[in-house]
mmCIF file of the C-alpha atoms, coordinates in Angstrom:
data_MODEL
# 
_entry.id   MODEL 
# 
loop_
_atom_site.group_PDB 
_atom_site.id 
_atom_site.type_symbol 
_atom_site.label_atom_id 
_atom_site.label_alt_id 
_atom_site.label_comp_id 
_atom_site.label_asym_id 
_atom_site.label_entity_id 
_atom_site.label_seq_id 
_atom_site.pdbx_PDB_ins_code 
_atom_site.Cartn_x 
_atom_site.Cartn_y 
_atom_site.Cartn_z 
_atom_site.occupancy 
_atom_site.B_iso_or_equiv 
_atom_site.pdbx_formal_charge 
_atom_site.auth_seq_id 
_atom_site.auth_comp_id 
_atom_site.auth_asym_id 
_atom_site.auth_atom_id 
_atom_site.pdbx_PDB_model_num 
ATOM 1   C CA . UNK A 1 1   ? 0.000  0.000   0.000   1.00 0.00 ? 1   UNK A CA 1 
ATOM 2   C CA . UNK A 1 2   ? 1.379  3.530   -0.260  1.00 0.00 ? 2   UNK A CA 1 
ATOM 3   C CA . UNK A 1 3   ? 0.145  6.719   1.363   1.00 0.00 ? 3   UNK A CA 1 
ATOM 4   C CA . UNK A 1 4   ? 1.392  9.659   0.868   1.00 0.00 ? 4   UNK A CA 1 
ATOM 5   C CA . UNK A 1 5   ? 1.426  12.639  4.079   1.00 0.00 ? 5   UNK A CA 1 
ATOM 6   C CA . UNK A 1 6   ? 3.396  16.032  3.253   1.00 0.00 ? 6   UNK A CA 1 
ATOM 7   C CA . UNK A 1 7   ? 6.557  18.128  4.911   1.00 0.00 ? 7   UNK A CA 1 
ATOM 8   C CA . UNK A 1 8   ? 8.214  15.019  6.804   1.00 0.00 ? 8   UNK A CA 1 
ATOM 9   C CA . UNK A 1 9   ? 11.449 16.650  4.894   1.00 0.00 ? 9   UNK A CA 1 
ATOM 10  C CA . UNK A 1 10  ? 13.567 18.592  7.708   1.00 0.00 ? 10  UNK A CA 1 
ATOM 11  C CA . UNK A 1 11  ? 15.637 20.555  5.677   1.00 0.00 ? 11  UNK A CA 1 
ATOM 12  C CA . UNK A 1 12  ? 16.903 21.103  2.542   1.00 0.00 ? 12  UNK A CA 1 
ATOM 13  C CA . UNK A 1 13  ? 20.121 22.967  1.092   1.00 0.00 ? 13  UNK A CA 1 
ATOM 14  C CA . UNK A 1 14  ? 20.934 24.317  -2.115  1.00 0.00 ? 14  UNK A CA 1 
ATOM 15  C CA . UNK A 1 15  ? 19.653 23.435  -5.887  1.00 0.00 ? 15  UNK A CA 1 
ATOM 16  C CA . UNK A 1 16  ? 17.141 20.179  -4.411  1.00 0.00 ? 16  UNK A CA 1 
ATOM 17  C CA . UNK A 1 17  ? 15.070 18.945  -7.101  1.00 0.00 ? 17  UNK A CA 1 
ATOM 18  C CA . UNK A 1 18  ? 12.800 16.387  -4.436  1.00 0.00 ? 18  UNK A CA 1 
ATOM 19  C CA . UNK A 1 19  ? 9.080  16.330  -4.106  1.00 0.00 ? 19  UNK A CA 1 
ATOM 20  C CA . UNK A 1 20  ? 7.179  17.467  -1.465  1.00 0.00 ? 20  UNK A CA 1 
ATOM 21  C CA . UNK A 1 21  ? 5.307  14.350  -0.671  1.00 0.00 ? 21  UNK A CA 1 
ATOM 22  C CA . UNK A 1 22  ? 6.705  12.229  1.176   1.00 0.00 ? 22  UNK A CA 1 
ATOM 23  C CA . UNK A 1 23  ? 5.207  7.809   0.670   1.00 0.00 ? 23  UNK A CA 1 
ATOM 24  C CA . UNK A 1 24  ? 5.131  4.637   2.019   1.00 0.00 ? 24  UNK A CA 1 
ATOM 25  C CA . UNK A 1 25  ? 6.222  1.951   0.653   1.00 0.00 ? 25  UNK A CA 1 
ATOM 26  C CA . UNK A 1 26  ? 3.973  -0.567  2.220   1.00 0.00 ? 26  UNK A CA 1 
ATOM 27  C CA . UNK A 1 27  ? 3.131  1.254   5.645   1.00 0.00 ? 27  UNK A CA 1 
ATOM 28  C CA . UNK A 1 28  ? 3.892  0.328   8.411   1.00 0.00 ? 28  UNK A CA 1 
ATOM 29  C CA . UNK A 1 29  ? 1.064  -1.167  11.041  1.00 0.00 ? 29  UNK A CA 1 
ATOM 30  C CA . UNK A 1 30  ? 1.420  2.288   13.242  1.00 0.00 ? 30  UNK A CA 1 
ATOM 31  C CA . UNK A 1 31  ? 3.093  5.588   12.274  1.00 0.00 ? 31  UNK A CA 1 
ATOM 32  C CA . UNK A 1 32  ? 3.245  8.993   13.353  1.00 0.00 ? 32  UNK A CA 1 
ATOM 33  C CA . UNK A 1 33  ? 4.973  12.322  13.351  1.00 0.00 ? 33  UNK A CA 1 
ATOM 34  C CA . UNK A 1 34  ? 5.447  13.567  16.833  1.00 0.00 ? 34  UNK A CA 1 
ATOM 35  C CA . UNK A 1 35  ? 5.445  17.447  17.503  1.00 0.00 ? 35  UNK A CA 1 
ATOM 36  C CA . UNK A 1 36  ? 9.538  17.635  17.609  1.00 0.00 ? 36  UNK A CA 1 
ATOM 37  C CA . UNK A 1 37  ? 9.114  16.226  13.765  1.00 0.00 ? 37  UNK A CA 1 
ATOM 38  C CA . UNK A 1 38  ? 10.351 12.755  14.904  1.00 0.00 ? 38  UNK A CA 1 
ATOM 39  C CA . UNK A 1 39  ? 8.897  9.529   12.615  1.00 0.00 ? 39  UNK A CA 1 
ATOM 40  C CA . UNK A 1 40  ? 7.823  6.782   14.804  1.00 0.00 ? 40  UNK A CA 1 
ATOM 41  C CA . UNK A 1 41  ? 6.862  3.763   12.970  1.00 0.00 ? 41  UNK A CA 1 
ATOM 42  C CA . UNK A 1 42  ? 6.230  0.725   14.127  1.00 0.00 ? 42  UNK A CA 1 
ATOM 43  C CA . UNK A 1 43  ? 6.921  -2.567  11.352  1.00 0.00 ? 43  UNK A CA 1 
ATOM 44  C CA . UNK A 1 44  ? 4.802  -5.382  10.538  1.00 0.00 ? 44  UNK A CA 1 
ATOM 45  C CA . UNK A 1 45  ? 5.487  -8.890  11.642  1.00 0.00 ? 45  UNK A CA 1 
ATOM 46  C CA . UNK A 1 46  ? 7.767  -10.614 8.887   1.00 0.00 ? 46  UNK A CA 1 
ATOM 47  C CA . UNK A 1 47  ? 8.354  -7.658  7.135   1.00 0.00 ? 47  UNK A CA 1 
ATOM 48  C CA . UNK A 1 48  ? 11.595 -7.347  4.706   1.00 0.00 ? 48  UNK A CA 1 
ATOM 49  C CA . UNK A 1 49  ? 13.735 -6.183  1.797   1.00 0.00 ? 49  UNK A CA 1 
ATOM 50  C CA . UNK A 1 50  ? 15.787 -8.930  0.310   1.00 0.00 ? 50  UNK A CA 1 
ATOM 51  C CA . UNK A 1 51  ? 16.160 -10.797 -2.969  1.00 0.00 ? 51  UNK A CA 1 
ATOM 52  C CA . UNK A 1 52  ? 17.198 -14.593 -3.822  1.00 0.00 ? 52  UNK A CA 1 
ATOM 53  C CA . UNK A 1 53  ? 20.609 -15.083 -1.948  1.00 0.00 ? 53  UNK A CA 1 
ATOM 54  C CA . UNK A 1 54  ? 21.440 -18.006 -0.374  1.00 0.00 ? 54  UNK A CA 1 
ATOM 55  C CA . UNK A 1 55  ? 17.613 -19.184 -0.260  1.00 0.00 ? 55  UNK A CA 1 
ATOM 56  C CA . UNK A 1 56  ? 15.821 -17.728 -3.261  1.00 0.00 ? 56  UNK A CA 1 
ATOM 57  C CA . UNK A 1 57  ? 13.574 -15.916 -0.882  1.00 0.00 ? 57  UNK A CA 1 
ATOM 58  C CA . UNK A 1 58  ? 12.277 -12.573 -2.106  1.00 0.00 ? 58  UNK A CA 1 
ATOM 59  C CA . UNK A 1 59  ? 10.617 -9.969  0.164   1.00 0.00 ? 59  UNK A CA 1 
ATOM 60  C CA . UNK A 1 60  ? 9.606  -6.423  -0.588  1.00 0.00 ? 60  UNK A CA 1 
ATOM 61  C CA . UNK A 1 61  ? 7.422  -6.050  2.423   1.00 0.00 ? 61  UNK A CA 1 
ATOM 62  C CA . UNK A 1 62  ? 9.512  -3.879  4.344   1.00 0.00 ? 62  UNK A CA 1 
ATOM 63  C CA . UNK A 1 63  ? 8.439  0.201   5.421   1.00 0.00 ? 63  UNK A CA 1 
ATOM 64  C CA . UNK A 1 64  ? 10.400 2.908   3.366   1.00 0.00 ? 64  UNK A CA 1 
ATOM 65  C CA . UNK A 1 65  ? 9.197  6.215   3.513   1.00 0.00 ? 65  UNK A CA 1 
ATOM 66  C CA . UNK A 1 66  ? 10.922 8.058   0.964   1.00 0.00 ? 66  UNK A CA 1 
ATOM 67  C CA . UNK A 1 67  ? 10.657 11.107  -1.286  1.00 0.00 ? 67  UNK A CA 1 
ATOM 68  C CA . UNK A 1 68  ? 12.650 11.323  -4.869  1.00 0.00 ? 68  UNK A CA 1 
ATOM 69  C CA . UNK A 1 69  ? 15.833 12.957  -5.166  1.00 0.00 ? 69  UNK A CA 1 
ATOM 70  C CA . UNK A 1 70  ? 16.913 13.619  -8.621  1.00 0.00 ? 70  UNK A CA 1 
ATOM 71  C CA . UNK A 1 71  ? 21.050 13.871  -9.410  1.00 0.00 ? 71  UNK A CA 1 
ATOM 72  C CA . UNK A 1 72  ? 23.508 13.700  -6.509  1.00 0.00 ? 72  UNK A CA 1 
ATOM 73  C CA . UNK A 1 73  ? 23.095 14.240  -2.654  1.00 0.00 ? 73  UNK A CA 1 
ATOM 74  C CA . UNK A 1 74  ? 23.710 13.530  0.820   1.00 0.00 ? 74  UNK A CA 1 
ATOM 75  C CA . UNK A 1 75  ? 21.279 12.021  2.997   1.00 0.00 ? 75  UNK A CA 1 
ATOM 76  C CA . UNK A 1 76  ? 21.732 11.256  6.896   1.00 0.00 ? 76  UNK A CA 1 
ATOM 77  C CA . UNK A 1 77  ? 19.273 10.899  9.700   1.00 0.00 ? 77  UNK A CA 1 
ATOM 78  C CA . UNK A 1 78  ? 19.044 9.329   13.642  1.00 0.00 ? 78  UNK A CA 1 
ATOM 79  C CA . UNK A 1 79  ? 17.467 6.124   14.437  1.00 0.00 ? 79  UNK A CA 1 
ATOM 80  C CA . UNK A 1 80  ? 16.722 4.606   17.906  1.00 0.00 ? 80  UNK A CA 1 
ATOM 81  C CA . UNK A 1 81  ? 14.958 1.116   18.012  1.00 0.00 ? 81  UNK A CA 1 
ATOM 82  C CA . UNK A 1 82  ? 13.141 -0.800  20.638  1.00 0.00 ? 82  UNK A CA 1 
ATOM 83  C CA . UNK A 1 83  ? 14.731 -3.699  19.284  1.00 0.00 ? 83  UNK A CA 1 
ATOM 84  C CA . UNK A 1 84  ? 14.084 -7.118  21.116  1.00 0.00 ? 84  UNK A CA 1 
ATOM 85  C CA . UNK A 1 85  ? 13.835 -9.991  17.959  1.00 0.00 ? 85  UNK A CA 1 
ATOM 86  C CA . UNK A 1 86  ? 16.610 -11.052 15.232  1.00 0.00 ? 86  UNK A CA 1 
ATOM 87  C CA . UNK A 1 87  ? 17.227 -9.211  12.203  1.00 0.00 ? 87  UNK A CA 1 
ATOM 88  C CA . UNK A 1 88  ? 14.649 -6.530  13.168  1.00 0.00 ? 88  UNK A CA 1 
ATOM 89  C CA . UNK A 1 89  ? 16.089 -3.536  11.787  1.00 0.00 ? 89  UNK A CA 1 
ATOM 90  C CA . UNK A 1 90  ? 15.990 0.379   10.721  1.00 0.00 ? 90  UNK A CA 1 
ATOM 91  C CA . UNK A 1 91  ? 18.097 2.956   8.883   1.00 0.00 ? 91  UNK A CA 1 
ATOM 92  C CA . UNK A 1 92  ? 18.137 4.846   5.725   1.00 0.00 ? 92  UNK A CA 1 
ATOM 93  C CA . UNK A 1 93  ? 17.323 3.639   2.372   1.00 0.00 ? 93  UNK A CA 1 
ATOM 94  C CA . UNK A 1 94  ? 17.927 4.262   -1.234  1.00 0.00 ? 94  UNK A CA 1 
ATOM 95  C CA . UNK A 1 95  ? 15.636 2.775   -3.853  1.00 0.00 ? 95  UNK A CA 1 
ATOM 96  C CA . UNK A 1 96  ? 15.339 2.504   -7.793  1.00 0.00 ? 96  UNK A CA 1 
ATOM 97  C CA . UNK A 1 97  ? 12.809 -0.539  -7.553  1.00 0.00 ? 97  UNK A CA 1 
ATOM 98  C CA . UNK A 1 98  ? 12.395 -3.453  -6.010  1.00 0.00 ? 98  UNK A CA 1 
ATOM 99  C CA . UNK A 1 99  ? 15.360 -5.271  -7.523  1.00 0.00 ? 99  UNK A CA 1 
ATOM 100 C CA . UNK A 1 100 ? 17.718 -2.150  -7.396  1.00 0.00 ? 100 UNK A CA 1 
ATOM 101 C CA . UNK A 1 101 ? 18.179 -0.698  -3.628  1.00 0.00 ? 101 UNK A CA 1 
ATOM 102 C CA . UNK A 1 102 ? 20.454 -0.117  -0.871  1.00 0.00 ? 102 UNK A CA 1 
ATOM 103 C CA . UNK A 1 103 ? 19.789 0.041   2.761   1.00 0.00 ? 103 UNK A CA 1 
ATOM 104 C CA . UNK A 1 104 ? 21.730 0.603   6.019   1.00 0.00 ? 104 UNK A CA 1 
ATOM 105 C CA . UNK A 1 105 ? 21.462 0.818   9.839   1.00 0.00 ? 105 UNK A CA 1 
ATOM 106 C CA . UNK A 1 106 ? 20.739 -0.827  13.240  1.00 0.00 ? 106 UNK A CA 1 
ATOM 107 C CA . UNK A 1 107 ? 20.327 -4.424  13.022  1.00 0.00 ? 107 UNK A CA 1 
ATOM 108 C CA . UNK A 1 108 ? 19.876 -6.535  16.265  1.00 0.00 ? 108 UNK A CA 1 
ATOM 109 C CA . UNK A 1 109 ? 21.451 -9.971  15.773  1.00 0.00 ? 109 UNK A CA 1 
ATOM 110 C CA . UNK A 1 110 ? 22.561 -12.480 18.174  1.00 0.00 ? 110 UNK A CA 1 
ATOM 111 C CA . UNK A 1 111 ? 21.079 -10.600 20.937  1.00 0.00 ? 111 UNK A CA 1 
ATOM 112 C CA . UNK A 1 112 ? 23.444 -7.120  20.093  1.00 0.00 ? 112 UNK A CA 1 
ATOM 113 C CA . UNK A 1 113 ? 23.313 -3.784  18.028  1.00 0.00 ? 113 UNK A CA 1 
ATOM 114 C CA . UNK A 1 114 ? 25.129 -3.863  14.530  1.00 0.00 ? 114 UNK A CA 1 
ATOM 115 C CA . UNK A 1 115 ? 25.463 -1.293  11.869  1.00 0.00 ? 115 UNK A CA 1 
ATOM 116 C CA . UNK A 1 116 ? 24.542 -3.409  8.726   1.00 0.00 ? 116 UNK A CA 1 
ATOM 117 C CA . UNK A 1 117 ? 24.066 -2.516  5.007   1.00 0.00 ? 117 UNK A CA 1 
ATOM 118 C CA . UNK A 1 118 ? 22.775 -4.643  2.082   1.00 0.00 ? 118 UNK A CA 1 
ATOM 119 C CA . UNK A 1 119 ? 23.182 -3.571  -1.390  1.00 0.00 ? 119 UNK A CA 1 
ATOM 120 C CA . UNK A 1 120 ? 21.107 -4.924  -4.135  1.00 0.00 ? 120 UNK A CA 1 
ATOM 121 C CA . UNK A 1 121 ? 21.128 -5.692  -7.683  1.00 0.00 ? 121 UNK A CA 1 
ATOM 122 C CA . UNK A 1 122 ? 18.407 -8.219  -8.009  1.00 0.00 ? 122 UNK A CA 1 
ATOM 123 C CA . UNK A 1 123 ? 20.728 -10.184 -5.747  1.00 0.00 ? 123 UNK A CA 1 
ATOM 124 C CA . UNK A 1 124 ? 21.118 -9.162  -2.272  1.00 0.00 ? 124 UNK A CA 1 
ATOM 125 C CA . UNK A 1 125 ? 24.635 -9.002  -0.095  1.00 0.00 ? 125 UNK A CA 1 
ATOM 126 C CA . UNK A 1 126 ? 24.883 -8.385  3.783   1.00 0.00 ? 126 UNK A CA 1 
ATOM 127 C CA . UNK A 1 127 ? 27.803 -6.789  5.535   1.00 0.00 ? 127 UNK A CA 1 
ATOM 128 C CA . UNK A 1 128 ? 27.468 -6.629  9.181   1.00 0.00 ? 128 UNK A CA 1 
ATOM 129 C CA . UNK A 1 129 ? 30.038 -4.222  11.332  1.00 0.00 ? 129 UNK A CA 1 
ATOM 130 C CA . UNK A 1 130 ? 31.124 -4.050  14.677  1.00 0.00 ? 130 UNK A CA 1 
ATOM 131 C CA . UNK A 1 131 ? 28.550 -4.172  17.486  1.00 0.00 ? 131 UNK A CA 1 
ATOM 132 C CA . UNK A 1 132 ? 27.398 -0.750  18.896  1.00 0.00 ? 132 UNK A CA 1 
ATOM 133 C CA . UNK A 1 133 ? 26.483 -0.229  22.867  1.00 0.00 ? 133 UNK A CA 1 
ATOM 134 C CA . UNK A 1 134 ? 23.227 1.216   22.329  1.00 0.00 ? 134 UNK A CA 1 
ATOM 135 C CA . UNK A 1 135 ? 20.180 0.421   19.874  1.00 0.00 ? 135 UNK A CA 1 
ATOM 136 C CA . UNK A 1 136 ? 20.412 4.620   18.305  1.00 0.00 ? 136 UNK A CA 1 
ATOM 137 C CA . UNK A 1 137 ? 23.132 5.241   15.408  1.00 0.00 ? 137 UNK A CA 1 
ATOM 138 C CA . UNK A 1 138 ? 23.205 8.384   12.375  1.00 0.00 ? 138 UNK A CA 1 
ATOM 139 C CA . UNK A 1 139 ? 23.272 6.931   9.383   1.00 0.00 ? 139 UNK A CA 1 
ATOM 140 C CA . UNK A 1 140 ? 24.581 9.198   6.112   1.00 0.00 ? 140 UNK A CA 1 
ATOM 141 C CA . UNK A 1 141 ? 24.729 7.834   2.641   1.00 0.00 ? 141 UNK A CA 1 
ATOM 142 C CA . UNK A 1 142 ? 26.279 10.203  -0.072  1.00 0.00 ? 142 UNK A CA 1 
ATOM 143 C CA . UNK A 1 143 ? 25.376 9.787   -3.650  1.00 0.00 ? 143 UNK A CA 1 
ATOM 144 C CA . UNK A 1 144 ? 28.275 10.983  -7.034  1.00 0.00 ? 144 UNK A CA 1 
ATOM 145 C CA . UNK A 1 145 ? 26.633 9.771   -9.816  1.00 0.00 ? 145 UNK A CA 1 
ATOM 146 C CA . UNK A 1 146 ? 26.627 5.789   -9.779  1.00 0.00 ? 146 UNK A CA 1 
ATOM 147 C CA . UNK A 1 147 ? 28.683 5.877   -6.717  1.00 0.00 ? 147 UNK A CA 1 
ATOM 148 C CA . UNK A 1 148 ? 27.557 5.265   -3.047  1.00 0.00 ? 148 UNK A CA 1 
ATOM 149 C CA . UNK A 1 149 ? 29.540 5.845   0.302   1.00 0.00 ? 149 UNK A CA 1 
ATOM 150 C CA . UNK A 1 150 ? 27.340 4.546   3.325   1.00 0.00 ? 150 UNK A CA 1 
ATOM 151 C CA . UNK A 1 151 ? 28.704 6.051   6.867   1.00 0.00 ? 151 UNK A CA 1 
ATOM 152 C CA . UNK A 1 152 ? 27.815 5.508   10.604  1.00 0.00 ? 152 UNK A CA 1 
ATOM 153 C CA . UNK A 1 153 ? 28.075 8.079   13.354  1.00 0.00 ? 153 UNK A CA 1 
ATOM 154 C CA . UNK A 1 154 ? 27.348 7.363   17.025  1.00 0.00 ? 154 UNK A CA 1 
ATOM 155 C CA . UNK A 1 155 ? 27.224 11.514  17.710  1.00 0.00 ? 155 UNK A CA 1 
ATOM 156 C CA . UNK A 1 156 ? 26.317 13.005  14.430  1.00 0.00 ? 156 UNK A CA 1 
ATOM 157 C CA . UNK A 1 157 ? 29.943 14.692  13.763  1.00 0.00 ? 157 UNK A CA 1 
ATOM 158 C CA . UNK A 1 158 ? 32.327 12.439  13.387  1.00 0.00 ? 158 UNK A CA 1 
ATOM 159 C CA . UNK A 1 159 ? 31.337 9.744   10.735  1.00 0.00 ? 159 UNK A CA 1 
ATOM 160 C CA . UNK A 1 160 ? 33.310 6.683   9.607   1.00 0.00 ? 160 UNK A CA 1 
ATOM 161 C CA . UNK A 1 161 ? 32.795 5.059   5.910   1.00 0.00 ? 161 UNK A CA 1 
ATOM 162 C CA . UNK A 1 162 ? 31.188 1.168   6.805   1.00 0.00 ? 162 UNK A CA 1 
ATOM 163 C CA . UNK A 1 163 ? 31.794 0.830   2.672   1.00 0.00 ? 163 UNK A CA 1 
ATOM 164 C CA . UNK A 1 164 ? 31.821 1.985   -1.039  1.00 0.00 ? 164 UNK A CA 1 
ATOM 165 C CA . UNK A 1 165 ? 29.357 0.690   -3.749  1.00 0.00 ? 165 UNK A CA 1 
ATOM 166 C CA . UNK A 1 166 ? 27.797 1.045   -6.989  1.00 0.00 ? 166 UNK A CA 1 
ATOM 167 C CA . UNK A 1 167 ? 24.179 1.306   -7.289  1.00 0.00 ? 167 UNK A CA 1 
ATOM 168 C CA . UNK A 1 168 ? 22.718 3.229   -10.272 1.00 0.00 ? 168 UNK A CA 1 
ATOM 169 C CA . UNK A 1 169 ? 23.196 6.070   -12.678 1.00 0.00 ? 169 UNK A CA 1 
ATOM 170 C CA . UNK A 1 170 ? 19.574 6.454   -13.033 1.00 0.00 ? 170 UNK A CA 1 
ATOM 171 C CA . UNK A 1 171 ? 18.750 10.493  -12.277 1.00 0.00 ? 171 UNK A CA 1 
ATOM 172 C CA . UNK A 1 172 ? 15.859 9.730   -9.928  1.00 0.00 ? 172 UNK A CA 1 
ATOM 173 C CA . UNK A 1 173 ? 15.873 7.834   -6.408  1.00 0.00 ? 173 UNK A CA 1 
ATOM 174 C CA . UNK A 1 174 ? 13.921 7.159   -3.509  1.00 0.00 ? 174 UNK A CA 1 
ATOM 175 C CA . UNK A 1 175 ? 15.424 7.979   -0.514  1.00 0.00 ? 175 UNK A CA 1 
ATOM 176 C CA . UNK A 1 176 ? 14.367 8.281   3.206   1.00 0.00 ? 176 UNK A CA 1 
ATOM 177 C CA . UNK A 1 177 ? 13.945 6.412   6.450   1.00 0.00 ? 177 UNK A CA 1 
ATOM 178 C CA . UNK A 1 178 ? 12.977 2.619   6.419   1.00 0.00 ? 178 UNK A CA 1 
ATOM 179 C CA . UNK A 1 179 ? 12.324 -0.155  8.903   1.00 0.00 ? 179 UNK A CA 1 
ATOM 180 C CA . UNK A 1 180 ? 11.674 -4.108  8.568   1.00 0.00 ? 180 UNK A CA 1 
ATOM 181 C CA . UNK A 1 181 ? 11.022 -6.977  11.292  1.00 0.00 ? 181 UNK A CA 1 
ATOM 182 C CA . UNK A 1 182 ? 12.042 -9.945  9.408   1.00 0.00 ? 182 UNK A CA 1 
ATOM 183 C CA . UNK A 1 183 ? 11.898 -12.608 11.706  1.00 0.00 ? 183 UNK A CA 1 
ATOM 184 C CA . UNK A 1 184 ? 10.116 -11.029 14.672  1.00 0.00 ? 184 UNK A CA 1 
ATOM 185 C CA . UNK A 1 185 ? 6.131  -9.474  15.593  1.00 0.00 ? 185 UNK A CA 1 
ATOM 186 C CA . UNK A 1 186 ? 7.451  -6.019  14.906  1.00 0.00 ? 186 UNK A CA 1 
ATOM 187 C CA . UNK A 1 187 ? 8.674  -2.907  16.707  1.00 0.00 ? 187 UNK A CA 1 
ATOM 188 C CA . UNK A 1 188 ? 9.311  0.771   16.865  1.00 0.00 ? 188 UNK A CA 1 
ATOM 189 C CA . UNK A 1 189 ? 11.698 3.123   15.778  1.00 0.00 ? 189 UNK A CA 1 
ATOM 190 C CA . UNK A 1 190 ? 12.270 6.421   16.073  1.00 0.00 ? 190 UNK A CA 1 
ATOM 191 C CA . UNK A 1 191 ? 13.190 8.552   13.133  1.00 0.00 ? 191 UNK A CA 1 
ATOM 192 C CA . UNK A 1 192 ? 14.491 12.207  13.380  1.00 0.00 ? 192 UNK A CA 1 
ATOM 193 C CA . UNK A 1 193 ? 17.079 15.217  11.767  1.00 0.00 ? 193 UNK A CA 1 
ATOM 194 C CA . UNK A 1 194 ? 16.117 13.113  8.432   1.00 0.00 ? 194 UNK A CA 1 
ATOM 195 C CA . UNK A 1 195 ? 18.076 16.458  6.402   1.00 0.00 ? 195 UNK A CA 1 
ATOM 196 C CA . UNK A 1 196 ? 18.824 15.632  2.442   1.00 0.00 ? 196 UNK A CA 1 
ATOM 197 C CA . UNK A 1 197 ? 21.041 17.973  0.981   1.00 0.00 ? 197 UNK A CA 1 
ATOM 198 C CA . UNK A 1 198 ? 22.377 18.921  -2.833  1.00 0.00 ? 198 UNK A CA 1 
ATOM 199 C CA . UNK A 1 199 ? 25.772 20.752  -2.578  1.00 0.00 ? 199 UNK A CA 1 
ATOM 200 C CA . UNK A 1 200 ? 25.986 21.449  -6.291  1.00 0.00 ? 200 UNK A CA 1 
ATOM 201 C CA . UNK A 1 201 ? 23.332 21.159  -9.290  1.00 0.00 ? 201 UNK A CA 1 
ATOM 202 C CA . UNK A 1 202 ? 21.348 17.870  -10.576 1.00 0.00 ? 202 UNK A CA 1 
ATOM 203 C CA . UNK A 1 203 ? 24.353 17.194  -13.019 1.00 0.00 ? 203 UNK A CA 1 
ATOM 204 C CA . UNK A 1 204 ? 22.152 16.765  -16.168 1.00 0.00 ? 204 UNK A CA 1 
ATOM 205 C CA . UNK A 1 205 ? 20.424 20.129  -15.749 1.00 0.00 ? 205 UNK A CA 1 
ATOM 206 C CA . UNK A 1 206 ? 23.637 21.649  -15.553 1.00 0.00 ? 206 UNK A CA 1 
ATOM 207 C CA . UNK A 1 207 ? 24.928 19.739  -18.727 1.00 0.00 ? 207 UNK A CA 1 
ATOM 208 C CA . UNK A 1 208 ? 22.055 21.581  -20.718 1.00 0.00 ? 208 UNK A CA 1 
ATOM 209 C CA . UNK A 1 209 ? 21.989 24.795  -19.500 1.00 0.00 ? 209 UNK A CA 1 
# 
């Protein structure tokens, strides 16, 4: 199902070409947007993005809620979870379709608090850092042209690169906040300082002008 609800956005810098909707993709059972501009979502049971490895399995039941962002940018926000189940998880997102994405966050496995990331083209990879203290991480992921760097910050100021990727060179992307409970009855996280921002012009309007 997707909804749409408007100025979720918290702030935006410099030549952003990005709607002002804000959508699910497939919402969540509960959501809000507190009065400090915080998204708390809480995920369905079983819900997930992966595709085919190791098992074949293909799920694109998990919660993004995104808006498009056309040409390059960074994106960071906050996440705290009330994590209690395996794999649940929550973080930022980047999406072209369903066989096209890249994700990254909190993930709770074996009973601790990992950043993880999982890029995807139609097949799905997993890398899994080193365990965190507490279940609340920023998460920034910088987009030049077809290239991806996906960072972790435990304060917001100092961030370290987690990895490098390709994803697309497609102009337009989904990007925003996402949460899944694969294996567990769901939970809630807590999204805010979701900022997107666009140092320089969408390179193919400044190719034509």
């Amino acid at each position: 199902m997707l909804s749409r609800t408007t100025n979720y956005v918290g702030h935006l810098d410099g030549n952003m070409q990005i709607k002002t909707e804000a959508a699910w993709t497939n919402e969540p059972a509960e959501w809000r947007v507190d009065s400090q501009g915080r998204l708390i979502a809480r995920a369905r049971p079983r819900s997930d993005f992966w595709r085919k490895t190791r098992n074949g399995f293909i799920a694109d039941s998990g919660h993004l809620y995104s808006v498009q962002v056309r040409g390059d940018f960074v994106a960071r926000l906050h996440v705290a979870g009330e994590f209690k189940e395996q794999y649940d998880q929550a973080g930022l997102m980047v999406m072209l379709n369903n066989a096209v994405w890249l994700k990254a966050g909190l993930e709770y496995v074996d009973g601790l608090y990992h950043f993880s990331s999982v890029v995807t083209h139609d097949y799905s990879d997993w890398a899994l850092s080193h365990a965190v203290d507490a279940p609340a991480l920023w998460v920034m992921v910088e987009r030049d042209r077809d290239n991806f760097i996906i960072s972790a910050s435990l304060d917001g100021q100092r961030f370290s690169v987690a990895r490098e990727c390709t994803l697309t060179d497609n102009f337009t992307l989904e990007v925003g906040p996402y949460l899944a409970a694969p294996a567990g009855e769901g939970f809630v996280a807590t999204f805010s300082a979701f900022e997107i921002h666009q140092p320089r012009q969408p390179r193919r309007m400044a190719e034509s002008s």
